[in-house]
C-alpha positions in Angstrom: 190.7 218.0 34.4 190.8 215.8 31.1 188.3 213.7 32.9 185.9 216.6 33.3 186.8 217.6 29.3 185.8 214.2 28.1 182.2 214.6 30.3 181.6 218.0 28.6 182.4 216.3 25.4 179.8 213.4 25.9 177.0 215.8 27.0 178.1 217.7 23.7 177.9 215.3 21.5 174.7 213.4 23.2 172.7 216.8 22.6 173.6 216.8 19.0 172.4 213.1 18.5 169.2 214.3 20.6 168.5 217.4 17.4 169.7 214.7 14.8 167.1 212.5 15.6 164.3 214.5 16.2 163.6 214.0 19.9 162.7 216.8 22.0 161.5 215.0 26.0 160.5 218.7 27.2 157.8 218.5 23.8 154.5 217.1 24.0 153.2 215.4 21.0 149.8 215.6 20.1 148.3 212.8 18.0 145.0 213.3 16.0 142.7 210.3 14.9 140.9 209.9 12.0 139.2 207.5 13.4 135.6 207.7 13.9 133.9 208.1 16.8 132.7 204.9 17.5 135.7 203.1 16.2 137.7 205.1 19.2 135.4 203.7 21.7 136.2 200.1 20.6 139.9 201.1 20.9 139.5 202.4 24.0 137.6 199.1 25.3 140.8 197.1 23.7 143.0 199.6 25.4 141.6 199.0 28.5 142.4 195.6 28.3 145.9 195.6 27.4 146.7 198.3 30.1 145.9 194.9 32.0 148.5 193.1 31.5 152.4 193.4 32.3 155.0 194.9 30.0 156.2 191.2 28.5 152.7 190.3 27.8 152.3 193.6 25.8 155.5 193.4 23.9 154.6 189.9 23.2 151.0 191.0 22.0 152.9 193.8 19.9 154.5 191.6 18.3 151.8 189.3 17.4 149.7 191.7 15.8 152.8 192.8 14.1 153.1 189.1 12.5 149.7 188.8 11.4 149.4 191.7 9.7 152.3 190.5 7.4 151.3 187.1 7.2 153.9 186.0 8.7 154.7 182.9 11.3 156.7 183.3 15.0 159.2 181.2 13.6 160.4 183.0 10.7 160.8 186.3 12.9 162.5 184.2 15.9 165.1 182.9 13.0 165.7 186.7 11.6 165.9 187.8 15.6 168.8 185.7 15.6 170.0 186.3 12.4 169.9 190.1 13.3 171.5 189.6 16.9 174.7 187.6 15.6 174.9 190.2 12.8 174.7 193.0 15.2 177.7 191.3 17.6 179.5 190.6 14.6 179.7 193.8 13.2 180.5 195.3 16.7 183.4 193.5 17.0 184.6 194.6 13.5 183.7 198.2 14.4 184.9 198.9 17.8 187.0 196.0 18.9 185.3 195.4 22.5 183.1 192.6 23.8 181.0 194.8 25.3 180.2 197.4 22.6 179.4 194.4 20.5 177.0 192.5 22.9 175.1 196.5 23.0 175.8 196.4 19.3 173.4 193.1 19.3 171.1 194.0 21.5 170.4 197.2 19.6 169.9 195.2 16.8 167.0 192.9 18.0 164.7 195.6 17.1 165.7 195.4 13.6 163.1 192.7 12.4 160.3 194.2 14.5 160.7 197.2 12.5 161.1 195.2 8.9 158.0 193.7 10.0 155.9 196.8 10.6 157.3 198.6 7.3 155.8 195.6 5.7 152.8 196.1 7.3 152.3 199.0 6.3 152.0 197.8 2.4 150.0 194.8 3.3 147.5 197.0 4.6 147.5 199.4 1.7 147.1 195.7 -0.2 144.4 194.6 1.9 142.6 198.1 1.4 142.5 197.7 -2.2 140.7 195.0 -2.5 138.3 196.0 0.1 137.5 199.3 -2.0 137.2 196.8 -5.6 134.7 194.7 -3.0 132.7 197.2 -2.2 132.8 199.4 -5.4 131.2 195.7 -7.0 128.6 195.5 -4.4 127.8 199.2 -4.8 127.5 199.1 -7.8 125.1 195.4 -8.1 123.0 197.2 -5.5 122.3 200.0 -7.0 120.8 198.3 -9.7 118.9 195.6 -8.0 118.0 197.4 -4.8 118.2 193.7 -2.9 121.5 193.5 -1.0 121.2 189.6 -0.9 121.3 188.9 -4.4 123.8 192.2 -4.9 126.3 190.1 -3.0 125.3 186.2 -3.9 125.4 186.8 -7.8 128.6 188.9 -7.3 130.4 186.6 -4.6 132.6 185.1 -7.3 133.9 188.4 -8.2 134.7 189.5 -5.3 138.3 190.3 -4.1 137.4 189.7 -0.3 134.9 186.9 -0.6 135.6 185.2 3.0 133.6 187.8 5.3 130.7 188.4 2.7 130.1 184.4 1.9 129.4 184.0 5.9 127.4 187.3 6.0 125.2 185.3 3.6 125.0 181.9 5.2 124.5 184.0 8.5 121.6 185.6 7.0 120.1 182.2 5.2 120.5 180.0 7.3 121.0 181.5 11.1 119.5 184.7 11.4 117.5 186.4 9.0 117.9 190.1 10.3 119.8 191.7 7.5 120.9 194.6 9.9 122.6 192.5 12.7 124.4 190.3 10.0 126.0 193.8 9.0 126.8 194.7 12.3 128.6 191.3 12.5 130.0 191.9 9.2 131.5 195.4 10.1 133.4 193.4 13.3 135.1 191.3 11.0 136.6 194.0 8.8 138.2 196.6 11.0 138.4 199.3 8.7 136.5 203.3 9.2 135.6 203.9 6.0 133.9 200.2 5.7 131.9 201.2 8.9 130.9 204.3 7.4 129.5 201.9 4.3 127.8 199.8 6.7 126.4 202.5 8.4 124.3 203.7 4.7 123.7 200.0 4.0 122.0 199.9 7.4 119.5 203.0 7.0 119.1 201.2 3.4 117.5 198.6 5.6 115.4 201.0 7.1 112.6 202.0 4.3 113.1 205.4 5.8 114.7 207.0 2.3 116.4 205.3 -0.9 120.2 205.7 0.7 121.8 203.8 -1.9 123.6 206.9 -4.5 125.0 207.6 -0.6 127.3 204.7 -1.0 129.4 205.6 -4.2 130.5 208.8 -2.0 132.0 206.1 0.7 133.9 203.9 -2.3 135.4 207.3 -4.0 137.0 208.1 -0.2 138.4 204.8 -0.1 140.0 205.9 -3.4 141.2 209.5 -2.0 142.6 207.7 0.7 144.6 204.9 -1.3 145.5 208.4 -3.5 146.7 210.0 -0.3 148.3 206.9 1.1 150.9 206.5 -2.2 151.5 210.2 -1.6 152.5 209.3 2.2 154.9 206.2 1.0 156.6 207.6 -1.5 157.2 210.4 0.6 158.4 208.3 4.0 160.6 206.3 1.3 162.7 209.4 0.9 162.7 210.2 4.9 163.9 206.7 5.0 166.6 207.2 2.8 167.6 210.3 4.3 167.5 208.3 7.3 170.2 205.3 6.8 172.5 207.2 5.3 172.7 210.0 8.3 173.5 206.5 10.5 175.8 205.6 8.2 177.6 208.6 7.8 177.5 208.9 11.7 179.5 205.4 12.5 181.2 205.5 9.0 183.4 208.0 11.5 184.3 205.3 13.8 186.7 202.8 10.8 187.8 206.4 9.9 189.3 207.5 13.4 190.8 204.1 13.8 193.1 204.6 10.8 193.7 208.6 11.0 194.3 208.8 14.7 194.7 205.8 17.0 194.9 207.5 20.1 192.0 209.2 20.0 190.4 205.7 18.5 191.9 204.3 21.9 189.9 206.9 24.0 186.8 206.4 22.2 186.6 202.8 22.8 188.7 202.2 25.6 187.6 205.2 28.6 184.0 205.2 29.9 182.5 208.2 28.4 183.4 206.9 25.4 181.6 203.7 25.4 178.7 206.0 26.9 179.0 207.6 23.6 179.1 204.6 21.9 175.9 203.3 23.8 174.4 206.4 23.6 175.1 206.5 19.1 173.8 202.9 19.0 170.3 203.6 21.3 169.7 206.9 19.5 169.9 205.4 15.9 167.2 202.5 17.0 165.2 205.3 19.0 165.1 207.2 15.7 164.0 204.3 13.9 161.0 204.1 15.7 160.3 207.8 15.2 160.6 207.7 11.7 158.2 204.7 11.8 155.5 206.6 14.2 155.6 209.3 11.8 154.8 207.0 8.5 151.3 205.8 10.2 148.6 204.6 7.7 146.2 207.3 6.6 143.2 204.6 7.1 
């Protein structure tokens, strides 16, 4: 009968962690893209490739991108890995007392620098976005008054805050091929960015004779600065959800030192019967799952 007690307990308590963090499995979640249309077929091309390969190989891929987005190196995030993992088993051990619970404890924390990583992302994009609206607000600007996109961007390339992909676009165009509108189209594969297609896109029917499309680009560079508006907004709201966040887990397992001191017994059951450590497991999965919530909900704007 106690044994039945403890089960009703664990499904209890498991169902109160599932509200807590926010995770409903009967609910489908709809995402919406703000994407562009062609932009979404590219994905789906890239998509189409990963779906080829096997769950290691994706993680592995995940985690690459990941890096290079933050500038990173593989070594740096296999050292925090570590760092994390012996962290993770140490505090276990402190915290509950059993060998097991710890090496759960560590495993739960090798997410930990995955996670750092993609937070930091996030602002290295929002970086990297800058400096692409200050480019193209100079060039804009340049070409607009010349109306010759070659000189707008040679007499400029000094200036510019993202002078790497522009400098080939002009060698391309001087010295390979002189077709102004396919160096753009190579130009738009190195930056990966929707608003930047849309740019390239008016610079293109620029090219075309068919109508002076220039006063269209200015409108392009001002929704690169709505977005950058929009996307402090989004951060300094997520930095409170995050806030919110760590000290629900803390309060949650600041329970555990607390139970070990008030009542030892019941400290005894918790870490000692089965449906405990479930509970335990269960506590430790659930925080990390929410982590990663929290982090799918803070997705850049653009």
């Amino acid at each position: 009968m106690q044994t039945i007690w403890y089960g009703l307990l664990f499904v209890l308590l498991l169902v109160c962690f599932l509200c807590w963090a926010g995770i409903n499995p009967l609910k489908h979640r709809h995402t919406i893209s703000l994407s562009k249309q062609v932009l979404q077929e590219k994905r789906k091309r890239v998509d189409d490739a990963l779906s080829k390969l096997t769950l290691p190989e994706r993680l592995a891929a995940y985690i690459g991108e990941t890096i290079r987005l933050c500038g990173g190196s593989h070594r740096a995030y296999a050292v925090f890995t570590t760092l994390c993992a012996i962290a993770g088993f140490g505090v276990g051990i402190g915290l509950f007392g059993r060998v097991g619970l710890a090496i759960i404890a560590a495993l739960c924390a090798l997410p930990v620098p995955l996670l750092f990583y993609r937070v930091r992302s996030r602002w290295y994009r929002r970086s990297q976005n800058e400096r692409l609206e200050h480019t193209m607000a100079t060039i804009t600007n340049a070409y607009i008054g010349s109306n010759d996109l070659l000189s707008a961007i040679n007499d400029n390339l000094d200036k510019l805050e993202v002078r790497e992909p522009f400098s080939a676009f002009i060698l391309d165009v001087t010295l390979i091929d002189a077709s102004i509108p396919h160096a753009l189209r190579r130009l738009e594969a190195k930056i990966r960015h929707p608003l930047f297609s849309e740019w390239i896109d008016i610079l293109m029917l620029c090219q075309e004779k068919s109508g002076d499309m220039r006063y269209a680009l200015p409108a392009v560079v001002e929704s690169m600065n709505d977005a950058k508006r929009l996307q402090i907004e989004s951060d300094t709201v997520m930095l409170g959800v995050w806030r919110e966040f760590f000290m629900a887990v803390a309060l949650s397992f600041s329970i555990i030192p607390l139970l070990r001191y008030a009542n030892a017994q019941w400290f005894a059951i918790l870490v000692g019967s089965f449906f405990g450590k479930c509970l335990l497991a269960a506590m430790l999965v659930y925080a990390v799952v929410a982590a990663f919530v929290v982090l799918r909900i803070n997705r850049p704007l653009a």
